[in-house]
N, CA, C and O of each residue as an XYZ file, in Angstrom:
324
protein
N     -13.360     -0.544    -22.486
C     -13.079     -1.704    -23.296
C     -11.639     -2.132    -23.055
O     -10.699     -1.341    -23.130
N     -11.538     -3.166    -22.820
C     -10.045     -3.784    -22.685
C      -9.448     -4.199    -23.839
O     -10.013     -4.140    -24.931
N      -8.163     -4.683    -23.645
C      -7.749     -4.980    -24.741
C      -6.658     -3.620    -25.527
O      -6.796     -2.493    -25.050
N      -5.651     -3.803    -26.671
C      -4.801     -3.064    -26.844
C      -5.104     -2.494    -28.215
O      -5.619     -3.364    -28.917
N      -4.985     -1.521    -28.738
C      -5.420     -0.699    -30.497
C      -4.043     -1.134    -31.094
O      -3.012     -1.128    -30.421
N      -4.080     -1.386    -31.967
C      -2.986     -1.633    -33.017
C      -2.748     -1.018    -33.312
O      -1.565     -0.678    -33.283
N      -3.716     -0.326    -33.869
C      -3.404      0.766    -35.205
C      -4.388      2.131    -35.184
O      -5.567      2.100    -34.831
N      -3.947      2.873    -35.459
C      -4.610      3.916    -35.983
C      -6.173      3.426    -36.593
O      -6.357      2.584    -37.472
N      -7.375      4.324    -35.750
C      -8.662      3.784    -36.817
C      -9.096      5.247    -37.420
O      -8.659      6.349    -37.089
N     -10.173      4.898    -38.493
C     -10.351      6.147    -38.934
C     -11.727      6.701    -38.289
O     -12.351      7.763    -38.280
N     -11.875      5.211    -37.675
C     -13.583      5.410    -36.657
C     -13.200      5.720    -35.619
O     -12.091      5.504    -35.129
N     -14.482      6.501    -34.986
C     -13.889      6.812    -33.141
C     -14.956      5.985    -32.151
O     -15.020      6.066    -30.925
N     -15.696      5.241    -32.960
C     -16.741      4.247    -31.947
C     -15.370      2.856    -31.852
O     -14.545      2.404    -32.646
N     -15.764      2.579    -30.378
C     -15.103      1.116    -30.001
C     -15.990      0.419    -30.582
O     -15.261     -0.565    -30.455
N     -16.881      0.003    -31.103
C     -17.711     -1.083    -31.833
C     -17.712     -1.411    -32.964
O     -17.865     -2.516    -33.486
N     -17.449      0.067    -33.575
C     -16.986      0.468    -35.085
C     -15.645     -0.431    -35.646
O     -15.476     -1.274    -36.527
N     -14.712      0.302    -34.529
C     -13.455     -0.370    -35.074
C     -13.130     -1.575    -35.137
O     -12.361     -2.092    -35.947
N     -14.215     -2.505    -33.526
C     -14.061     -3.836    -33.811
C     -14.397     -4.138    -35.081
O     -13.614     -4.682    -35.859
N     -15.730     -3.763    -35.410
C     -16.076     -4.489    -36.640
C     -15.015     -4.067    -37.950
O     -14.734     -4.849    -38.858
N     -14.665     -3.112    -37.871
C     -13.879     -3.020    -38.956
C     -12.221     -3.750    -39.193
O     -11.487     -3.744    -40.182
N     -12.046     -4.351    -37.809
C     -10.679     -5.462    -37.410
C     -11.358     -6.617    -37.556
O     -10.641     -7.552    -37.913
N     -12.538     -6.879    -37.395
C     -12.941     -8.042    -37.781
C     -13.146     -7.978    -39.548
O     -12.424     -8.677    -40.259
N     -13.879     -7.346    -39.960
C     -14.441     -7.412    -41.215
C     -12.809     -7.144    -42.150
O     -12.879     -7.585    -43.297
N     -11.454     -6.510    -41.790
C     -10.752     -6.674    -42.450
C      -9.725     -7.685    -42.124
O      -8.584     -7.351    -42.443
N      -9.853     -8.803    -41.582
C      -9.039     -9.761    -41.135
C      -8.064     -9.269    -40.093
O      -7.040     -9.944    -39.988
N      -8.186     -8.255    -39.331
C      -7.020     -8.384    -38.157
C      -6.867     -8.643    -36.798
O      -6.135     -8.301    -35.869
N      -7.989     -9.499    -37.054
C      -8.435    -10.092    -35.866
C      -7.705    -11.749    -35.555
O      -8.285    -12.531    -36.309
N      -6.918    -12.302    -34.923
C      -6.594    -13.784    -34.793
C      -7.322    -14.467    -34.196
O      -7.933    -14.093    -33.194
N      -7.378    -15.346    -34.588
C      -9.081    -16.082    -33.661
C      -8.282    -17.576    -33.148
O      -7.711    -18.474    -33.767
N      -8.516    -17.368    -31.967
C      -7.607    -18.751    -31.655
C      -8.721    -19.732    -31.114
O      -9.778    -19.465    -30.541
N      -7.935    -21.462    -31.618
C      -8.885    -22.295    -31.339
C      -8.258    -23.390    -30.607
O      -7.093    -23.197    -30.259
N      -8.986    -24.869    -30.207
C      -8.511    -25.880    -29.058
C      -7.741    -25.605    -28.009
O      -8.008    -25.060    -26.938
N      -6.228    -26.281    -28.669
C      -5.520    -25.798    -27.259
C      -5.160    -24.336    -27.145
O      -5.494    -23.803    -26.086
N      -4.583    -23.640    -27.981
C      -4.128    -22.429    -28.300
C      -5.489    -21.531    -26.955
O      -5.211    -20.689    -26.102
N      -6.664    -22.050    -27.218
C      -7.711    -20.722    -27.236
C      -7.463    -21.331    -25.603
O      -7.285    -20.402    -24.815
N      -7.432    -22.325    -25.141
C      -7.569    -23.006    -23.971
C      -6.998    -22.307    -22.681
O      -7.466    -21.821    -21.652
N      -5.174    -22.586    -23.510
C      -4.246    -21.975    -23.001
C      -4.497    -19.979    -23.103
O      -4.085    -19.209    -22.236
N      -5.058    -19.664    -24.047
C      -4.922    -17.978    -23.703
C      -5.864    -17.752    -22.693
O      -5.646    -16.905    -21.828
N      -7.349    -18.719    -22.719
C      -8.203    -18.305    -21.331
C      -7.431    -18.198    -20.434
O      -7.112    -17.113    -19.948
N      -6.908    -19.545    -19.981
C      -6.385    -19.926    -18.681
C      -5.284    -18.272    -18.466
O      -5.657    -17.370    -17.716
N      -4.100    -18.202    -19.198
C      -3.811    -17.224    -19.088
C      -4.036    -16.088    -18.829
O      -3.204    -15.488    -18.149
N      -5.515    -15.241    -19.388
C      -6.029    -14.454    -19.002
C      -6.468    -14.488    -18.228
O      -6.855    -13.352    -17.953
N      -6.838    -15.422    -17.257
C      -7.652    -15.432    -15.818
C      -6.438    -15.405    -15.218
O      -6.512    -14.659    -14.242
N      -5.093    -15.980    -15.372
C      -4.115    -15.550    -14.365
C      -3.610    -14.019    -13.979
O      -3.169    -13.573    -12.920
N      -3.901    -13.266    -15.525
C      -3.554    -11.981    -15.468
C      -4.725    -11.148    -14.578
O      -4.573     -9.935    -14.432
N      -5.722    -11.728    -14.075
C      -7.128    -10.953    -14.146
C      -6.740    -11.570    -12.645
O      -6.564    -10.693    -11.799
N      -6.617    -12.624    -12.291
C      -6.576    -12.554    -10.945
C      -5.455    -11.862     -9.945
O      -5.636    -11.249     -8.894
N      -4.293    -12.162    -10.611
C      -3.098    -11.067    -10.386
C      -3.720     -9.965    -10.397
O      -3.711     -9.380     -9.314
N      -4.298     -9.432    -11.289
C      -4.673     -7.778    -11.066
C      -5.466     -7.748     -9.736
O      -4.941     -7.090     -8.837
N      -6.566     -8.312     -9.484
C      -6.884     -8.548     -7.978
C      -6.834     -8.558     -7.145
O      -7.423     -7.834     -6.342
N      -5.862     -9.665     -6.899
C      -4.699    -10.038     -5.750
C      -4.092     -8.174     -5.031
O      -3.971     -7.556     -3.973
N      -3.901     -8.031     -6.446
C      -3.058     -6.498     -6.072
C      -3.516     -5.240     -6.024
O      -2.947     -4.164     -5.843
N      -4.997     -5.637     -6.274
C      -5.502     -4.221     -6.140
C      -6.384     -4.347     -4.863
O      -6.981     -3.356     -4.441
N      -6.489     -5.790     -4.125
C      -6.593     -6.001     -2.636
C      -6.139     -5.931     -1.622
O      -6.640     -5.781     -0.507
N      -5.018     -6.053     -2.003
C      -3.265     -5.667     -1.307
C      -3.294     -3.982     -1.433
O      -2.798     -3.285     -0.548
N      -3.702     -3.616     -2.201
C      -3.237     -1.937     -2.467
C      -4.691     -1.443     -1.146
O      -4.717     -0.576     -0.272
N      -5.696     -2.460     -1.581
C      -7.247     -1.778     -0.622
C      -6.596     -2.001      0.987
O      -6.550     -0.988      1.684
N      -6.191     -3.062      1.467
C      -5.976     -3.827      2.647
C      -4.835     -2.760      3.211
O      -4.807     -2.665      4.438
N      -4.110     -2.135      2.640
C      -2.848     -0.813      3.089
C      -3.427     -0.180      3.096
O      -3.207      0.331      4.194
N      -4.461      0.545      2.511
C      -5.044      1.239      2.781
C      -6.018      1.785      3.844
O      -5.921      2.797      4.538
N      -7.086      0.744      3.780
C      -7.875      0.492      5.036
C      -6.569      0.740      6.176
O      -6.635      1.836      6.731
N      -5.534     -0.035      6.544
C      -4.418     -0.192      8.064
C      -4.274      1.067      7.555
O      -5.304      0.838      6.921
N      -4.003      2.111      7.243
C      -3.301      3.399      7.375
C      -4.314      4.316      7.394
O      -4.002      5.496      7.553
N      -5.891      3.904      7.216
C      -7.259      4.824      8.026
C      -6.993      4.459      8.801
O      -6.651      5.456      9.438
N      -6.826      3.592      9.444
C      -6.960      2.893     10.889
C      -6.408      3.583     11.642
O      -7.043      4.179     12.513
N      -5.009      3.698     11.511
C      -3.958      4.459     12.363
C      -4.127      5.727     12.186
O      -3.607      6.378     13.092
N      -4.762      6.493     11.203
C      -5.369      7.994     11.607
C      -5.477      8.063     12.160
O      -4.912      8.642     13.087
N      -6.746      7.235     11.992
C      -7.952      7.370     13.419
C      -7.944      7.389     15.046
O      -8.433      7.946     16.029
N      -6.830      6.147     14.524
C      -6.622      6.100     16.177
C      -5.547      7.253     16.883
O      -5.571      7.647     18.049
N      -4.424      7.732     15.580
C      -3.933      8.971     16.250
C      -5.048     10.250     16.584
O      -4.759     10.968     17.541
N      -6.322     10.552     15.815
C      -6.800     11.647     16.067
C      -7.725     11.058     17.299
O      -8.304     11.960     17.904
N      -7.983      9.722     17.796
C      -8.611      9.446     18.777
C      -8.038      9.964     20.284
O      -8.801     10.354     21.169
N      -6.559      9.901     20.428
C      -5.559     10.175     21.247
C      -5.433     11.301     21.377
O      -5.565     11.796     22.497
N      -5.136     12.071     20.275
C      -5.331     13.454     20.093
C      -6.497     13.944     20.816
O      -6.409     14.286     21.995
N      -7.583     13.991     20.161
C      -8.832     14.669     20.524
C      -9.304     13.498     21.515
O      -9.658     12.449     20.975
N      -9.346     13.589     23.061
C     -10.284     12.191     23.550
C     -11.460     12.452     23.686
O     -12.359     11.634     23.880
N     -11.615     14.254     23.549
C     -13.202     14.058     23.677
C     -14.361     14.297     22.646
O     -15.515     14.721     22.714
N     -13.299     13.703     21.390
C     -14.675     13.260     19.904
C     -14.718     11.925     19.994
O     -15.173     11.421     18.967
N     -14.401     11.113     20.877
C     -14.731      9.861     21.033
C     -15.477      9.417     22.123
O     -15.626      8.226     22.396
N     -16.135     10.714     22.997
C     -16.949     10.708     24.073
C     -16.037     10.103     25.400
O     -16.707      9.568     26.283
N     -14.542     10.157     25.590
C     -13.735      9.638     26.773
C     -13.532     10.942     27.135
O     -12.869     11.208     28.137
């Protein structure tokens, strides 16, 4: 579940406690522009996270790569040369 705990609950279900932040008002409920502007926002944060956890995959993948190709050099004959 995303999202941040405020507070201390006395429940240990995530469903529980929503309802109990909802059912005791500590929930802010935003509307028009307000709610507009926090989507938009949250899709910037959500795509940033993305961006960078593609960037983190894409370094990754190039530095199998260059294993590989050192243990190819290394060993030439697990590559059938």
């Amino acid at each position: 579940m995303q999202g941040s705990r405020h507070a201390a609950s006395r429940f240990t279900k995530e469903t529980t406690i929503a309802l109990d932040e909802v059912l005791r008002g500590q929930i802010k409920y935003l509307v028009g522009q307000e709610a507009r502007d926090a989507t938009k926002e949250a899709k910037r944060g959500k795509e940033g996270e993305m961006e960078r956890i593609a960037v983190m995959t894409g370094d990754d993948a190039k530095g199998d790569q260059e294993r590989a190709e050192r243990l190819c050099r290394r060993y030439p004959e697990a590559r059938g040369g």
